[in-house]
Residue frames relative to the residue before (quaternion, step in Angstrom):
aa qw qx qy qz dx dy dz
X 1.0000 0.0000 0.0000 0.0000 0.00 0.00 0.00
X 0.4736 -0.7327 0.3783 0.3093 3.49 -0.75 0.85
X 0.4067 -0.8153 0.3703 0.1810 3.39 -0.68 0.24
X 0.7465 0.1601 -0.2921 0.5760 2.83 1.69 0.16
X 0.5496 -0.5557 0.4937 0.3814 4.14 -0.54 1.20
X 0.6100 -0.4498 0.5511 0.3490 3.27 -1.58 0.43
X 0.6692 0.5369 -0.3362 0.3884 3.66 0.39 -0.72
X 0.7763 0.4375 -0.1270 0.4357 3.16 0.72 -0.92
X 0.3566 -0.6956 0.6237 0.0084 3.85 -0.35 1.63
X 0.6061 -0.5873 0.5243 0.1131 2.91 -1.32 2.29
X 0.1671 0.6629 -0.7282 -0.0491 3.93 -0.81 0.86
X 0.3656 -0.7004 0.6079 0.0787 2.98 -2.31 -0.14
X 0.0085 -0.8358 0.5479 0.0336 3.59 -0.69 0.07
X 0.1084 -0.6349 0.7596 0.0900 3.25 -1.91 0.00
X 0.0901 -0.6786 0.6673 0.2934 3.24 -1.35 0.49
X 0.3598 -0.4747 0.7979 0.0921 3.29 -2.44 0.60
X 0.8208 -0.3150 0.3714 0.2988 2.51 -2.39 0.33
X 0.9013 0.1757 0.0624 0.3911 3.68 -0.57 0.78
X 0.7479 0.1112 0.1911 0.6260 3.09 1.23 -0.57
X 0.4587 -0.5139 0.6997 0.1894 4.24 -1.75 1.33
X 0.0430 0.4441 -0.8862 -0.1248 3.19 -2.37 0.32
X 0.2731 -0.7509 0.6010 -0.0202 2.19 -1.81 1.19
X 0.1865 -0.8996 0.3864 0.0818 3.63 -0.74 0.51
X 0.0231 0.8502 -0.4925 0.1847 3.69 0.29 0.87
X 0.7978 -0.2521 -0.0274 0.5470 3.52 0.20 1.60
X 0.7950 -0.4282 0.2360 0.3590 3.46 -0.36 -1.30
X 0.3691 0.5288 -0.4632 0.6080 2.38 1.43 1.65
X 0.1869 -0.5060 0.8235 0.1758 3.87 -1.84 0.35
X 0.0136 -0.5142 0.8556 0.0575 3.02 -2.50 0.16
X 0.0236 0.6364 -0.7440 -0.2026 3.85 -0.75 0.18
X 0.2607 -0.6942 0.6662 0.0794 3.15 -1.91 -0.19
X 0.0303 0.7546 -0.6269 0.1917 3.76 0.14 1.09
X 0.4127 -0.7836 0.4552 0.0917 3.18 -1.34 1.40
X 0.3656 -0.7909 0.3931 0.2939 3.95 -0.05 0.06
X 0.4445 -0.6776 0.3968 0.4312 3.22 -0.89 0.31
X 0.5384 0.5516 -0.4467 0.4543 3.85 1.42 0.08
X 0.6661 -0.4885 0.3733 0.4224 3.90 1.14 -0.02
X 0.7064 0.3629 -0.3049 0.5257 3.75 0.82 -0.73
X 0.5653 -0.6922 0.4255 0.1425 2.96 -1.71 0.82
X 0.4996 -0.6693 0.5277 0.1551 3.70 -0.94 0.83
X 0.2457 0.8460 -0.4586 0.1168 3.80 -0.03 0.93
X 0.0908 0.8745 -0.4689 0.0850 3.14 -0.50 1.49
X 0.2832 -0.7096 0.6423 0.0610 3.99 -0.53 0.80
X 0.3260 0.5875 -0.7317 0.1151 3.35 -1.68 1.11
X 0.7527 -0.4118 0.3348 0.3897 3.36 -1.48 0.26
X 0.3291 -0.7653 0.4991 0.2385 3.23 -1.20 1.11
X 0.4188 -0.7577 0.4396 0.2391 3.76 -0.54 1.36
X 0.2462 -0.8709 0.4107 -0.1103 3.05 -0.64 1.68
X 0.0632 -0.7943 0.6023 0.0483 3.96 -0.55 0.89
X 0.6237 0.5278 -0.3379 0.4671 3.37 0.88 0.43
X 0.2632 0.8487 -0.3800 0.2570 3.32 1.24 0.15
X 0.6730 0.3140 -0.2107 0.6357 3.71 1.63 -0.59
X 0.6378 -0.6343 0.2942 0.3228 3.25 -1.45 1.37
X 0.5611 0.7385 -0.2758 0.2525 3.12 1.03 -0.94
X 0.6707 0.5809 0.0132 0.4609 3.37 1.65 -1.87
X 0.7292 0.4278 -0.2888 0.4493 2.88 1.99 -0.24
X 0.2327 0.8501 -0.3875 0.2704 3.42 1.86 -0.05
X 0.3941 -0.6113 0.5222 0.4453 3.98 -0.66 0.18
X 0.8770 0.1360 -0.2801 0.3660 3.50 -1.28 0.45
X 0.5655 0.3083 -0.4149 0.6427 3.50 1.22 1.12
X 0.5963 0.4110 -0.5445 0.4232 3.83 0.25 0.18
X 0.3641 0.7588 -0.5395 0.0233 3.79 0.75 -0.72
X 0.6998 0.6266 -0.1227 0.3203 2.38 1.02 -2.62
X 0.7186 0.5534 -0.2435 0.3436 3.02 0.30 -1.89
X 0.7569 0.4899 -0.2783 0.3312 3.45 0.60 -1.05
X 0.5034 0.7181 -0.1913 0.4408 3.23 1.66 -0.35
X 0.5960 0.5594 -0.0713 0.5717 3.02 1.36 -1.24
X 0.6487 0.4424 -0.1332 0.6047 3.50 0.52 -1.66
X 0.7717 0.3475 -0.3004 0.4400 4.10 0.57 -0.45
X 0.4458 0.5561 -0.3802 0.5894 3.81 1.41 -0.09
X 0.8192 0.2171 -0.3639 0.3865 3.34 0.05 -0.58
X 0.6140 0.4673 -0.4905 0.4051 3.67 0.41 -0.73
X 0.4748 0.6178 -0.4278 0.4582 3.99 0.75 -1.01
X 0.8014 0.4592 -0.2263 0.3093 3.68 -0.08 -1.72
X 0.7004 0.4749 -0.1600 0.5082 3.62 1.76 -0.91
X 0.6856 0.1320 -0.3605 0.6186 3.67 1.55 0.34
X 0.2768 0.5304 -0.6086 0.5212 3.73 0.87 0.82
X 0.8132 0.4716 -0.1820 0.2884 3.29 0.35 -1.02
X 0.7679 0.4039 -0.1618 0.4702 3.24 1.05 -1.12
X 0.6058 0.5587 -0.3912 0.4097 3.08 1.81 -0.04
X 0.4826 0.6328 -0.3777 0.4733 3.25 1.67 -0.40
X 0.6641 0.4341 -0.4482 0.4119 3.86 0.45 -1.45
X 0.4977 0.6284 -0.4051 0.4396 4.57 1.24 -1.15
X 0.4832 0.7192 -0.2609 0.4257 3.60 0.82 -1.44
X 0.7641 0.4068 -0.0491 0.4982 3.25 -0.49 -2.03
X 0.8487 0.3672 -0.2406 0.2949 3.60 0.35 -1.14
X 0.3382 0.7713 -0.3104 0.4408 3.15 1.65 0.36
X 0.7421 0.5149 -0.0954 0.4184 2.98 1.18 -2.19
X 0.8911 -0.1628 -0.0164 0.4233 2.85 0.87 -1.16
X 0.6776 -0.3606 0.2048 0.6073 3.47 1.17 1.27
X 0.4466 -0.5576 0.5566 0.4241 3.46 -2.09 0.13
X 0.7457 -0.5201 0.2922 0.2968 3.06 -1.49 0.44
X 0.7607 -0.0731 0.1025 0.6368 3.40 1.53 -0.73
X 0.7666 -0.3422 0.2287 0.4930 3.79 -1.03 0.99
X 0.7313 0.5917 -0.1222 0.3164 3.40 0.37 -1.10
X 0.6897 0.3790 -0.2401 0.5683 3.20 0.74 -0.98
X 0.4204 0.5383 -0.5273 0.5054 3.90 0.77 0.39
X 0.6553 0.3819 -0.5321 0.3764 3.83 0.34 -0.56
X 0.8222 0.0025 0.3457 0.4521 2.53 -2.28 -1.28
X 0.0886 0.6180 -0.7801 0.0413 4.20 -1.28 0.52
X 0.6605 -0.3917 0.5887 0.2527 3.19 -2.24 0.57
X 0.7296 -0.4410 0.4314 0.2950 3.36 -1.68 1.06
X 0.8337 0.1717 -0.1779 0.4938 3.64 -1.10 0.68
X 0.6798 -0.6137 0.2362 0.3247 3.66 0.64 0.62
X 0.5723 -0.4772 0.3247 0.5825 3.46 1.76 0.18
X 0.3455 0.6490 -0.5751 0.3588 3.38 1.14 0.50
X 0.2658 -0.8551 0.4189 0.1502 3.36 -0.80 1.59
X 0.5519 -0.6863 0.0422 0.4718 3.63 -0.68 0.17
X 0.4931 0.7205 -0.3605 0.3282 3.40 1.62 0.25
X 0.5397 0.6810 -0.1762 0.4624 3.32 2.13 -0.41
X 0.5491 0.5549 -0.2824 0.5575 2.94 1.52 -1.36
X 0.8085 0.4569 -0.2915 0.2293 3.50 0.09 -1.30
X 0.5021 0.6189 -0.2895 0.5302 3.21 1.91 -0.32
X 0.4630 0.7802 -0.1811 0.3796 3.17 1.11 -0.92
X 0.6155 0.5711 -0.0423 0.5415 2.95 0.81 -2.32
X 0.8147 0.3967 -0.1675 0.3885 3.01 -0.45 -1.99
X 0.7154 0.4311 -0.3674 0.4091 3.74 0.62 -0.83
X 0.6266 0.5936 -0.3008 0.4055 3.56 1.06 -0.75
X 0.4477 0.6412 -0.3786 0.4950 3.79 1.43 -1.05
X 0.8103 0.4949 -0.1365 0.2826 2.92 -0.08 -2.13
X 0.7288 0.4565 -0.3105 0.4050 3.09 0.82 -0.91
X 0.7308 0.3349 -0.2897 0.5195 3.38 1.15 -1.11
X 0.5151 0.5245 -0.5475 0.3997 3.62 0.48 0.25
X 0.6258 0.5997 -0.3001 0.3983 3.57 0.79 -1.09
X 0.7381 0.4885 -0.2199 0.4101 3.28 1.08 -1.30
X 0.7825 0.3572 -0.1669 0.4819 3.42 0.98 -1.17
X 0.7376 0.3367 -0.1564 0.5641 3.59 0.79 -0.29
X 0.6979 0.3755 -0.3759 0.4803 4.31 0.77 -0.14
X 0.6341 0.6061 -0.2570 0.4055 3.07 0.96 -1.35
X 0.7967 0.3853 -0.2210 0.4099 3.50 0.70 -1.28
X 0.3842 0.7049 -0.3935 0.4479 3.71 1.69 0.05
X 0.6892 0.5289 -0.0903 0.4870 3.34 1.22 -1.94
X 0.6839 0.3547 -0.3882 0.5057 3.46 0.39 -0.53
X 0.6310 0.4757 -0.3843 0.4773 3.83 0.81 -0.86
X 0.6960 0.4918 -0.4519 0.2637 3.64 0.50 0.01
X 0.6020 0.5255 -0.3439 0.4931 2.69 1.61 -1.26
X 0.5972 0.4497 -0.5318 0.3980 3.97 0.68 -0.52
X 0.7496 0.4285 -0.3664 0.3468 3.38 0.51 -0.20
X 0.4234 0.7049 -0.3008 0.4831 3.65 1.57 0.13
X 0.7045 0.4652 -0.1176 0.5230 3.40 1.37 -1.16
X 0.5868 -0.6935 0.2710 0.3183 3.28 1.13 -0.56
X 0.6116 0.5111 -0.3275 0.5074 3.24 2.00 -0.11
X 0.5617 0.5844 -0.2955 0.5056 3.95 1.19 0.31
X 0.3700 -0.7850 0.4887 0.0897 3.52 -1.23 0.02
X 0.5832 -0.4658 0.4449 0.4950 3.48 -0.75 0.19
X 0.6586 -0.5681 0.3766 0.3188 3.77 -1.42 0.74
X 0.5102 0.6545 -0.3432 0.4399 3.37 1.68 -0.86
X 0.8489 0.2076 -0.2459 0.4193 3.44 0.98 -0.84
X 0.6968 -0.5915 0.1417 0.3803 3.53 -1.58 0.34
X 0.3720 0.8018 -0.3694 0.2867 3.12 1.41 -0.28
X 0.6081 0.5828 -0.3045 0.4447 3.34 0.93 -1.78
X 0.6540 0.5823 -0.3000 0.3785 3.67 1.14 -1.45
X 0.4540 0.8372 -0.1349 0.2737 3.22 1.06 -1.46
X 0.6514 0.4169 0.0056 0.6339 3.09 0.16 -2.21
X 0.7108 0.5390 -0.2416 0.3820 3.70 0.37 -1.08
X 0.6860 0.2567 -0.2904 0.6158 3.73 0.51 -0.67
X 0.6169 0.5825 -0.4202 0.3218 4.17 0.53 -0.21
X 0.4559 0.6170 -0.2779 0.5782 3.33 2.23 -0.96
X 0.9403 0.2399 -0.1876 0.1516 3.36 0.37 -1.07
X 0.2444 0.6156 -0.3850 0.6427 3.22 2.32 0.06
X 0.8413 0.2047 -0.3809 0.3243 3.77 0.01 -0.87
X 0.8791 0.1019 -0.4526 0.1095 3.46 0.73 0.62
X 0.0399 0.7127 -0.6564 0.2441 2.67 0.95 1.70
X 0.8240 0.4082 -0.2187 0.3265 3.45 -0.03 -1.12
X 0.5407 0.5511 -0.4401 0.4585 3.34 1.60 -0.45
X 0.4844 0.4996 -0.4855 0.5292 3.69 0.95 -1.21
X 0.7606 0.4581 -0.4328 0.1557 4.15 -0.62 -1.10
X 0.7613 0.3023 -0.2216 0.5291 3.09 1.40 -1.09
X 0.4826 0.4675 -0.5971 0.4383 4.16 0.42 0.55
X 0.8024 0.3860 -0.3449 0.2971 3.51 0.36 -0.70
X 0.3595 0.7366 -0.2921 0.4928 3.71 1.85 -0.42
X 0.5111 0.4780 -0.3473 0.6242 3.88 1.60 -0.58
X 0.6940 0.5012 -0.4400 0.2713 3.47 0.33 -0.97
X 0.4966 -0.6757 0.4039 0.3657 3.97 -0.72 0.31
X 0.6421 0.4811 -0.2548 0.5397 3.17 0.79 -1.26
X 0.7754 0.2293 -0.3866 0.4435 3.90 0.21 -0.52
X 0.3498 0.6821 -0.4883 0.4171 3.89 1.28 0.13
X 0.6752 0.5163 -0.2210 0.4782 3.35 1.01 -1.46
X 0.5909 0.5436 -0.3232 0.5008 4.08 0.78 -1.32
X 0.8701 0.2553 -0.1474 0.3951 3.78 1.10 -0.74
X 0.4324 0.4465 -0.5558 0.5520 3.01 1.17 1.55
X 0.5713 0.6262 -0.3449 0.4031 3.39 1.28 -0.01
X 0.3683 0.7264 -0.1806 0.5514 2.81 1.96 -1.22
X 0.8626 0.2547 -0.1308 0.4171 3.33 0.27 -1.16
X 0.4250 0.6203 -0.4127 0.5141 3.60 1.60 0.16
X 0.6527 0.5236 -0.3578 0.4145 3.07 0.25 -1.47
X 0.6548 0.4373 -0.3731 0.4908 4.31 0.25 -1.52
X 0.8330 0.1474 -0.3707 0.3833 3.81 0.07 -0.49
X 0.3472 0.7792 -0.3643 0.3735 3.32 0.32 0.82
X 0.5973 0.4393 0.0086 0.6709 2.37 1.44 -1.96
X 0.6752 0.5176 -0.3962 0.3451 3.70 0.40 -0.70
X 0.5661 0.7486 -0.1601 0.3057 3.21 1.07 -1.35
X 0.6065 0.7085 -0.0688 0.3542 2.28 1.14 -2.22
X 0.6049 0.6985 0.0272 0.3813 3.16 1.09 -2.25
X 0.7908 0.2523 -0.0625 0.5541 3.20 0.80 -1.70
X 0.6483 -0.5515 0.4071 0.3316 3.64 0.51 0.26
X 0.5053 0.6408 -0.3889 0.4276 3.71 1.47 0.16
X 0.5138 -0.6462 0.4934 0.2739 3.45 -1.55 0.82
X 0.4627 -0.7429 0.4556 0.1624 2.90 -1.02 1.73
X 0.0211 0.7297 -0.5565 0.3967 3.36 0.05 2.16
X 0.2141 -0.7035 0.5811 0.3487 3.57 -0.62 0.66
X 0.5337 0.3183 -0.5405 0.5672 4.25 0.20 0.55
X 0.6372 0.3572 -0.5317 0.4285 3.79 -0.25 0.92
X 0.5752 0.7042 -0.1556 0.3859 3.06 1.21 -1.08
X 0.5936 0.6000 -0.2682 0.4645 3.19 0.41 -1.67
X 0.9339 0.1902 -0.2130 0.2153 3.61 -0.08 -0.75
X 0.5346 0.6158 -0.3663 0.4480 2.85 1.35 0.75
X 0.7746 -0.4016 0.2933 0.3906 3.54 -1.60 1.32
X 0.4436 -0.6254 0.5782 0.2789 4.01 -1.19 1.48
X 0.8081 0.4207 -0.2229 0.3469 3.32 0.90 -1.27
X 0.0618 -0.8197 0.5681 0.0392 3.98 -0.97 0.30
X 0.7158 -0.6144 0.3039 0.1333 3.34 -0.30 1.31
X 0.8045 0.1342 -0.1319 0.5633 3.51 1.54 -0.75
X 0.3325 0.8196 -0.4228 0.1974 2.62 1.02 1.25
X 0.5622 -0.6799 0.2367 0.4070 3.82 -0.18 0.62
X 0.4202 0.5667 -0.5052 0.4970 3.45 1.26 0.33
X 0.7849 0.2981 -0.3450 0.4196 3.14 -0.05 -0.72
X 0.5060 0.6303 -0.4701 0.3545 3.70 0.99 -0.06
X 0.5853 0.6295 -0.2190 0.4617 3.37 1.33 -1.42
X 0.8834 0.1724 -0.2708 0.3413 3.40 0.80 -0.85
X 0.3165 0.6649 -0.4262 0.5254 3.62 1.70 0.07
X 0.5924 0.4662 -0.3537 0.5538 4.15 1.27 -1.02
X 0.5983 0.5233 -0.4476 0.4096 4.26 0.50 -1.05
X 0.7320 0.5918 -0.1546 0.3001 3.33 0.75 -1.88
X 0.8271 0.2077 -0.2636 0.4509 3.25 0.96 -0.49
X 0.3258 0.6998 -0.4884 0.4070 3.10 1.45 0.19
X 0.7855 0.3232 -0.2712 0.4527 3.59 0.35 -1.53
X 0.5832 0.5589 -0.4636 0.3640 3.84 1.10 0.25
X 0.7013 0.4594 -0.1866 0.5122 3.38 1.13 -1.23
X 0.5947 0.5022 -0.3402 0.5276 3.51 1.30 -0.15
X 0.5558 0.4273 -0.3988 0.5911 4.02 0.88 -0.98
X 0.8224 0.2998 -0.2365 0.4218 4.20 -0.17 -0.75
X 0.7147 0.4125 -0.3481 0.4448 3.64 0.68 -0.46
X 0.6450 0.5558 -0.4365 0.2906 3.98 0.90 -1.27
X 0.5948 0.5703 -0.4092 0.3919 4.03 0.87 -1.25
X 0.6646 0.5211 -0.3615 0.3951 3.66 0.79 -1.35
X 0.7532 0.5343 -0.2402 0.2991 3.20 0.71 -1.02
X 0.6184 0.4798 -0.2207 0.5820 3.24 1.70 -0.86
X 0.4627 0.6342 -0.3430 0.5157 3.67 1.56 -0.05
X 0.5240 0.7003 -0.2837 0.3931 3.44 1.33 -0.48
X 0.6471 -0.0420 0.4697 0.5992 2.36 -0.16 -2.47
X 0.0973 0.6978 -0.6950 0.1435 3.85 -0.75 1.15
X 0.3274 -0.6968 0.6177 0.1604 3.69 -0.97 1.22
X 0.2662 -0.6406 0.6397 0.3309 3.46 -0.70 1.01
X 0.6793 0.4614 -0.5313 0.2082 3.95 -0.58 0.39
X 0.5053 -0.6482 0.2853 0.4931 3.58 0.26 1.15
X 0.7003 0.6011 -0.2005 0.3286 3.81 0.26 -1.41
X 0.4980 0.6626 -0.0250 0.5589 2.76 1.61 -0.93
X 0.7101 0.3738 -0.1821 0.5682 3.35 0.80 -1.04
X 0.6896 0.5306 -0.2627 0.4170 3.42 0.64 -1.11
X 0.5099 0.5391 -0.4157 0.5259 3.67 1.24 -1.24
X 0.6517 0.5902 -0.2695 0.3928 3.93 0.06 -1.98
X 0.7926 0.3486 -0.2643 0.4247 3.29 0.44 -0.78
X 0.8127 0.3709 -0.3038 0.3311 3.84 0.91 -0.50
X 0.5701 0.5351 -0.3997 0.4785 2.77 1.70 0.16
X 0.5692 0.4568 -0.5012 0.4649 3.33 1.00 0.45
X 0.4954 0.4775 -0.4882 0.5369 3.83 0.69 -0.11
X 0.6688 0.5463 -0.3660 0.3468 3.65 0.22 -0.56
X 0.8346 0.2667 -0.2116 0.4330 3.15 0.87 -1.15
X 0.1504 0.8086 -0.2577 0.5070 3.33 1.94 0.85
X 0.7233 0.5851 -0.2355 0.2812 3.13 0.80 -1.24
X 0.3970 0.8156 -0.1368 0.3980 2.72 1.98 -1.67
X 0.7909 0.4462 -0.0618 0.4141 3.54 0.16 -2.10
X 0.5788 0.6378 -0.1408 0.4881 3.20 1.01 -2.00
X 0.8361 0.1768 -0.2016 0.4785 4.21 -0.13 -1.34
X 0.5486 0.6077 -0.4215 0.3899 3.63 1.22 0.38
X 0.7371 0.3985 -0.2909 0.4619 3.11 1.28 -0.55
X 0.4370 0.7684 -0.2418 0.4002 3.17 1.89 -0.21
X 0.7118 0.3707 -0.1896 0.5658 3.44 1.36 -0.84
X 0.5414 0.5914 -0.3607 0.4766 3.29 1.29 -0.35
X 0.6749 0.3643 -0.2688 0.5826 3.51 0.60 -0.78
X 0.7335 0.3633 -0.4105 0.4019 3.91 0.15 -0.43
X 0.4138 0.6620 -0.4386 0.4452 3.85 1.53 -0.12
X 0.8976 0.3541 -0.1914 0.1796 2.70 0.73 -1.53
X 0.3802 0.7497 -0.2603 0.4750 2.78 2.24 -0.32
X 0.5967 0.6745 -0.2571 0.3507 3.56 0.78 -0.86
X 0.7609 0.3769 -0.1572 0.5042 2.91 0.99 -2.25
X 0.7802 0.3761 -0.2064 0.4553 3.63 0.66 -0.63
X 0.2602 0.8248 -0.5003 0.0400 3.74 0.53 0.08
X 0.5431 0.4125 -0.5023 0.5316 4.04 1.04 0.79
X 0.6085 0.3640 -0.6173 0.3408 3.74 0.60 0.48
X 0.5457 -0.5493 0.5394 0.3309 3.10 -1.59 0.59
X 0.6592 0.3617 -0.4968 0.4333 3.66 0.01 0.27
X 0.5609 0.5350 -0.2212 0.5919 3.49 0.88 -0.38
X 0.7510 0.2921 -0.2691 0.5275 3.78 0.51 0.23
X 0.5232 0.6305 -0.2793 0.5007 3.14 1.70 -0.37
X 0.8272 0.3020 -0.1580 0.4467 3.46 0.93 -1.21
X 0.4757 0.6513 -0.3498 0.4767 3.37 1.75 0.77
X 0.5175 0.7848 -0.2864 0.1851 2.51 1.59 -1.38
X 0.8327 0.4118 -0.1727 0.3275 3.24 0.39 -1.48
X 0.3777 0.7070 -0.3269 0.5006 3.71 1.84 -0.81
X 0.8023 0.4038 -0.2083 0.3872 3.51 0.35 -1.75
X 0.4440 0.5802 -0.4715 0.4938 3.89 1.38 -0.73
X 0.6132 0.7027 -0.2669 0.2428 3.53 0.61 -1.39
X 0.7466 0.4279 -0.1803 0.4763 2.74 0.68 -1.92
X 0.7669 0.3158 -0.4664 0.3076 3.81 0.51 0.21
X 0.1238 0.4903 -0.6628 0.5522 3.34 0.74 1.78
X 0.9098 0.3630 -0.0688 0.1892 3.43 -0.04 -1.44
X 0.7149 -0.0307 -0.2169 0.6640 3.05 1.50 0.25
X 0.5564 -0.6557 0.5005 0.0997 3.10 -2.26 1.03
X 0.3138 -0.5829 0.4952 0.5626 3.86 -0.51 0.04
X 0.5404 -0.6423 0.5293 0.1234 3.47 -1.65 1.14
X 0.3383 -0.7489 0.5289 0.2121 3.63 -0.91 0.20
X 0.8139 -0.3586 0.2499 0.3827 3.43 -1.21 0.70
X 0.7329 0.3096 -0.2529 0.5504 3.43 0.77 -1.18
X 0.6493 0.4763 -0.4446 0.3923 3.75 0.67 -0.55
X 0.6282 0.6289 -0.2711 0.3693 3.62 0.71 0.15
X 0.4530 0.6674 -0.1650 0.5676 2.52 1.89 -1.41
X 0.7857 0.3096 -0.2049 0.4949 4.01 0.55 -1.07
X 0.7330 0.4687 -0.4061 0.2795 3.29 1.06 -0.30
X 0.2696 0.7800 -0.2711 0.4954 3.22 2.32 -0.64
X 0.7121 0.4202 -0.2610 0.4982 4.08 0.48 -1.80
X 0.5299 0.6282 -0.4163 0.3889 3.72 0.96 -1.09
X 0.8399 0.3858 -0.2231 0.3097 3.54 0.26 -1.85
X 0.7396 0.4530 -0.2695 0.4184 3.03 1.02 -1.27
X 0.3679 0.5424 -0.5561 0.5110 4.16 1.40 0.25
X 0.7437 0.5317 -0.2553 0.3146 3.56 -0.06 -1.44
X 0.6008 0.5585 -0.2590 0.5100 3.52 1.11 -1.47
X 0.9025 0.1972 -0.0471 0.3800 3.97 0.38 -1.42
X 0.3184 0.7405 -0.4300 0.4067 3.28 1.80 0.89
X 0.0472 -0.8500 0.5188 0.0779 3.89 -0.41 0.83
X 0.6795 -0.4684 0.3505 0.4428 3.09 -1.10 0.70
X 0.6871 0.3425 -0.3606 0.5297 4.15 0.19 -0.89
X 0.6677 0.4457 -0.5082 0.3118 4.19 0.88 0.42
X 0.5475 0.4825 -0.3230 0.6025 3.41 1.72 -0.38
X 0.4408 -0.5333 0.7089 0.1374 2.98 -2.32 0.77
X 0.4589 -0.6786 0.5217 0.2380 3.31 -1.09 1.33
X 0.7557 -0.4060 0.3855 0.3399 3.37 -2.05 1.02
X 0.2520 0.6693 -0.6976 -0.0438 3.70 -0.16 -0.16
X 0.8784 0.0945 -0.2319 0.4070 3.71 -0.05 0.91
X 0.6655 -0.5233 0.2673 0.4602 3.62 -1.22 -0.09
X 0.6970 0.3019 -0.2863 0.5840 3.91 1.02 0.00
X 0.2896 -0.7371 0.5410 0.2830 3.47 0.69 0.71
X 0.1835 -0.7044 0.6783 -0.1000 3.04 -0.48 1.82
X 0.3758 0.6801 -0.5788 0.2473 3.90 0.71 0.45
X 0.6318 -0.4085 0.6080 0.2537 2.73 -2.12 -0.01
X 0.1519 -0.8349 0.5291 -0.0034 3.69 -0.80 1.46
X 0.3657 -0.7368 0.5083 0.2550 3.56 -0.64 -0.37
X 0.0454 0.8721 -0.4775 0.0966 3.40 -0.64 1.33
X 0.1367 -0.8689 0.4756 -0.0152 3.33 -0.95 0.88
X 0.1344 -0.7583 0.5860 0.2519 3.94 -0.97 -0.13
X 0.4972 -0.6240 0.5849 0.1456 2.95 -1.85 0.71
X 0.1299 -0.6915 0.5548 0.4441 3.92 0.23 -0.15
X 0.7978 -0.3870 0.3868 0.2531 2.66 -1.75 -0.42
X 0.3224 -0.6657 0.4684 0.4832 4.11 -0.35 0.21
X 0.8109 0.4145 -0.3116 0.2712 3.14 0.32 -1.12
């Protein structure tokens, strides 16, 4: 049975610091609470790599959309941080109270650092690191040559364990304790949303923290087949073309996981689409299955008020029109956005 009615238009979200974006075609809205109680509501164009038909095809939008979701994420991560900061201690000058560009004035040569440092790092982490430990298991004697599956083995155990180690050290951390009850706004929101219920946190409230498309489980459904397509695809490849200088070999090989990635998070979204649209088939609840265990690491039950912002998030996104948004006129959609506040109830 589908999960979402014809009537009812596929959204998305992330939570930030304080506060959900939301995403509903080609448009964002975040929502970021204050420290005076009223809410922080802004709407701009959602930055888009999929703009050509082609890019939208199934097993070639994966990537892109990945890409195209890092950055918009990194620019209200961000701007919810600069909202954050100004709380603590004030804007820096008269100005920076007004109206500012998407992502907190985060320019676009920053951003790309930004980007590039975030890649690197999590490529390094999930995909060098777990090479290195599989050698050394294979240095000690309980590993294998890359050719075999072992070497692979040891490899996807490196990298499942620290994904999940990273989920639960930082889950200690208050402030990101706090990002994951938001986390957990944002899914009933979205659920609601789904079911045809006003987007109220007492409608909300009783619906499921967790939600099948949720990018956790994308992340790991990406680990999982990585260490499958990587145990069956690396020998074949080294069956090819294998450099007889060891270093060499090792380089040859991660840069083929790398460009892997590509293939690997395309079929990833394909399979979490499909999970979505069908969530009463038992194969389809199966391959959620594990994502959704996940997601309670990743999200918290939310409070009244944290609902309250995630609620402002959807219903910005949902009733933003195209003649309220400033067009892309570049790759960080340096545009003019529209922003607003909610006061406080109390």
């Amino acid at each position: 049975m589908p999960l979402l009615g014809s009537s009812r238009p596929m959204v998305g979200g992330q939570a930030v610091m304080e506060g959900v974006m939301m995403r509903h075609a080609d448009k964002l809205a975040l929502a970021v609470r204050r420290a005076d109680g009223s809410i922080h509501v802004e709407t701009w164009p959602w930055f888009s790599l999929t703009k050509a038909a082609w890019l939208r095809k199934p097993m070639i939008r994966g990537f892109p959309v990945l890409l195209e979701t890092l950055v918009n994420g990194v620019k209200a991560l961000n701007h919810s941080a600069v909202l954050a900061a100004e709380d603590m201690d004030g804007p820096a000058d008269p100005a920076a109270a007004g109206p500012r560009e998407p992502g907190g004035g985060l320019k676009s040569w920053h951003l790309v650092l930004t980007l590039a440092a975030s890649i690197g790092l999590a490529l390094g982490l999930f995909v060098v690191v777990p090479h290195l430990f599989s050698l050394g298991m294979q240095a000690i004697g309980l590993g294998s040559d890359m050719d075999g599956i072992l070497f692979h083995v040891w490899d996807g155990i490196f990298k499942l364990g620290i994904f999940l180690g990273y989920i639960v050290s930082i889950s200690f951390v208050p402030d990101i304790r706090r990002v994951f009850q938001y986390h957990g706004a944002e899914h009933k929101m979205i659920w609601a949303h789904e079911k045809g219920q006003p987007l109220e946190p007492a409608c909300a409230r009783a619906y499921s923290r967790l939600h099948p498309r949720c990018g956790t489980t994308f992340l790991l459904l990406v680990l999982s087949l990585s260490i499958c397509m990587h145990t069956i695809l690396v020998p074949q490849l080294l069956a090819v073309y294998s450099p007889e200088n060891s270093v060499l070999k090792h380089l040859y090989v991660v840069a083929g996981k790398l460009l892997m990635l590509a293939p690997i998070s395309s079929l990833a979204y394909e399979a979490i689409r499909l999970a979505s649209r069908y969530d009463g088939s038992a194969f389809c609840r199966f391959l959620s299955g594990p994502g959704m265990c996940l997601q309670r690491l990743t999200t918290f039950e939310p409070e009244d008020d944290q609902l309250e912002v995630a609620a402002a998030a959807l219903t910005a996104a949902l009733a933003a029109t195209p003649e309220e948004l400033a067009d892309d006129d570049g790759f960080f959609i340096e545009a003019t956005h529209k922003a607003s506040v909610i006061p406080s109830a109390s």
